[in-house]
C-alpha positions, 0 to 999 in steps of 0.5 A: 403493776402495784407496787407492794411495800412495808410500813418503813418503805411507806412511811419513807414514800409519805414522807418523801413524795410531794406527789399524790399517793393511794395506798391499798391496806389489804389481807390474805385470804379476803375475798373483797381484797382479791375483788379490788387487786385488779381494779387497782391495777387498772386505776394506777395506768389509767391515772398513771401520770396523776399519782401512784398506788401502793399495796400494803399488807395489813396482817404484817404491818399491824403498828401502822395500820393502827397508827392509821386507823385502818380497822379493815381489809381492804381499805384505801386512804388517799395522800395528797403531799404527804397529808390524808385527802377525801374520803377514805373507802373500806370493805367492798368497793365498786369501780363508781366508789373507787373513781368518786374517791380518786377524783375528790381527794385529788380533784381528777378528771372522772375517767372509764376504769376498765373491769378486768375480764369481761366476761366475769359472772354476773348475775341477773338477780341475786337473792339473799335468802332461800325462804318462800319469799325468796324461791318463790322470787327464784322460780319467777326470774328463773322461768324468765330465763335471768341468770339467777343465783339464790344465797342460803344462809346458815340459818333455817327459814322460819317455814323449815321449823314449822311442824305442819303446814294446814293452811297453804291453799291448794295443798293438803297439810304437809311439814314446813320442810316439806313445802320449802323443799318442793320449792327449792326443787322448783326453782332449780328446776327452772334453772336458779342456782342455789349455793350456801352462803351468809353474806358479810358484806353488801355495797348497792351501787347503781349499775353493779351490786357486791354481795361478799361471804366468806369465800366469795364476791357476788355481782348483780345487777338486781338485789331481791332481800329476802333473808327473813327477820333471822335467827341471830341472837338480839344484836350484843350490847355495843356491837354494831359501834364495834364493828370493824373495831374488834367485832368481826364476823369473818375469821378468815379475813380478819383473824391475821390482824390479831395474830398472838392476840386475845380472841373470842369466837362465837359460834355453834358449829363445824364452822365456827370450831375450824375459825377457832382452830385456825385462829389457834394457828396463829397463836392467838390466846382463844375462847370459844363460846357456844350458845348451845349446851354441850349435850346437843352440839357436836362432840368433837367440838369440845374435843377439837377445843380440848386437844388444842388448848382452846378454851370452851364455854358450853351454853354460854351467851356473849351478851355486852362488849366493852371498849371506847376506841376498841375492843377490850373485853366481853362479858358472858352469861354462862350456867355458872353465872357472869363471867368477862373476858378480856378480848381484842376481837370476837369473830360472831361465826353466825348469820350477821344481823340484818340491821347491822348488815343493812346499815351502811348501804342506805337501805331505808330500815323502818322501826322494828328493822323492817325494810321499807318498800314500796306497792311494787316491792322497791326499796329506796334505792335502784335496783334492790327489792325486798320480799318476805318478814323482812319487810314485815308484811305479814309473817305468813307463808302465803304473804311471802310467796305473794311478796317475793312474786312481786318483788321478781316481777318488779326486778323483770321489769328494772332489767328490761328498763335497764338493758 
């Protein structure tokens, strides 16, 4: 069993062992966390003789995960005779990352880490986004009898917006809303599986793909990204060198590491308010922007705010962030004009831009963030398929369908290839 213990204790053991030693940095209610728990179980018996494994809470042991750098749940540093060795892994982490870190910080004969619980739900095909290019990649894989599961992220399809749809061939006019829910209904019809869900997190591995949301870790062995160009406001100044640095987009697996601190949340609904209320509960100091007017959202947004001491900016947009190693302040555009706002972090409750979600899997993205593909669809690496605006192929209805098609029968054939 991994052991768990405090930043006195750890320190005491890096200071003491001349051995090697991996430690888990890790948060409640964290999905990837969770994922990596029995992994590391596995790990330490499999290399039980070679060196030992230690968890840590990083909520409670604020002082020393900033001592260390840590800046995100989970992550895992390796020591060799007291001193930081290889490469040190954070977010969602595959069984090959763990392996590859443990036999370069320790030089380590690679060894099979058992997953725990075979059985577990993998899908055959996940796709991220419920648009035309993605049910239309549903419907294909799902008639072929692949488990399939589509993630719909809180932002509406482009389609769904579309007042009147003219020129679908086949079909007479009919609303945008209309032609996506007929192809829901298909799909699930088929047997897809579709559940609400913004993905926060991705890790491509080559035989097991991670998708991480707010309340869940997704595996796959195929990828279809299908989540559109998105709607999330043009990326903040600073923000993706800030991610992970006081940028967050998950309140639930971050929040706690700023307890009795100065937050931000952004956002525009349900959601985002209950991230707010619950950072509240931590004793953080909380500002709440919303970018639309307090007209058109929800009135027990304001007044959840107003009864819990939250301050509220209506019609408001974040649109700077400032900080050298970390976070320190924001800067918004309010009816009133500039205003800045000094914050250790800024949880955006939004769809997470797909370049900033893309960046470190090693997707190759393209001038204008378009994911580059090739004539069957395939991204640069294995296993993972692109379909619809994201690839700015068309920006048209009928392109997407026909993109995310292909993109179904490609990862058909990667299955088969692969089985």
């Amino acid at each position: 069993m991994v052991k768990e213990v405090n930043s006195q204790e750890l320190s005491q053991i890096l200071s003491n062992d001349k051995g090697r030693v991996v430690v888990d940095f890790y948060s409640t209610e964290c999905p990837p966390c969770e994922a990596l728990a029995p992994l590391l179980i596995e790990l330490e018996s499999l290399y039980s003789n070679d060196f030992s494994v230690y968890k840590i809470n990083r909520q409670d042991n604020r002082e020393l995960a900033l001592e260390l750098n840590v800046r995100s749940s989970p992550t895992l540093l390796f020591f060799d005779k007291s001193h930081e060795a290889g490469t040190r892994l954070s977010g969602t982490i595959t069984v090959q990352q763990l392996i590859g870190a443990v036999v370069d910080a320790f030089q380590v004969e690679a060894r099979t880490l058992i997953v725990p619980d075979a059985h577990e739900n993998i899908w055959d095909v996940l796709i991220l986004g419920a648009g035309p290019a993605g049910l239309a990649a549903a419907v294909y894989t799902a008639r072929a009898g692949k488990k399939t599961l589509v993630l719909k992220g809180k932002a509406k399809s482009h389609l769904e917006l579309a007042h009147l749809v003219e020129n679908y061939p086949g079909l007479p006019p009919l609303s945008g809303k209309e032609l996506l829910q007929n192809m829901e209904t298909q799909a699930q019809g088929f047997g897809a599986t579709i559940e609400m869900g913004d993905a926060l997190d991705l890790t491509f591995g080559h035989d097991m793909k991670l998708v991480t949301t707010r309340t869940n870790v997704y595996k796959a062995k195929t990828i279809i990204l299908a989540m559109g160009k998105g709607q999330h406001q043009q990326t903040i100044e600073n923000e993706e060198r800030l991610i992970g640095l006081g940028v967050s987009y998950c309140a639930t697996c971050d929040g706690a590491f700023y307890r009795g601190k100065k937050v931000v949340v952004y956002g525009n609904d349900e959601e985002a308010m209950d991230d707010a209320l619950m950072l509240k509960q931590l004793d953080c100091d909380v500002s709440f922007v919303s970018y639309c007017k307090s007209t058109q959202c929800s009135e027990t947004l304001h007044e959840s705010a107003k009864k819990k001491g939250i301050v509220y900016y209506p019609d408001a947009r974040v649109t700077s962030l400032s900080g050298q190693a970390t976070l320190e302040s924001i800067t918004i555009e309010t009816e009133a004009g500039t205003k800045t706002l000094e914050a250790e972090a800024v949880f955006i409750i939004q769809s997470v831009p797909s370049k900033s979600l893309l960046r470190k899997t090693g997707i190759n993205v393209e001038s204008k963030d378009c994911i580059a593909i090739d004539k069957e669809l395939r991204t640069n690496l294995p296993g993972i398929f692109a379909a619809g605006d994201i690839t700015c192929g068309g920006l048209q209805v009928a392109v997407a369908v026909g993109e995310g098609v292909s993109s179904a029968l490609s990862a058909l054939k990667y299955l088969r290839q692969n089985s």
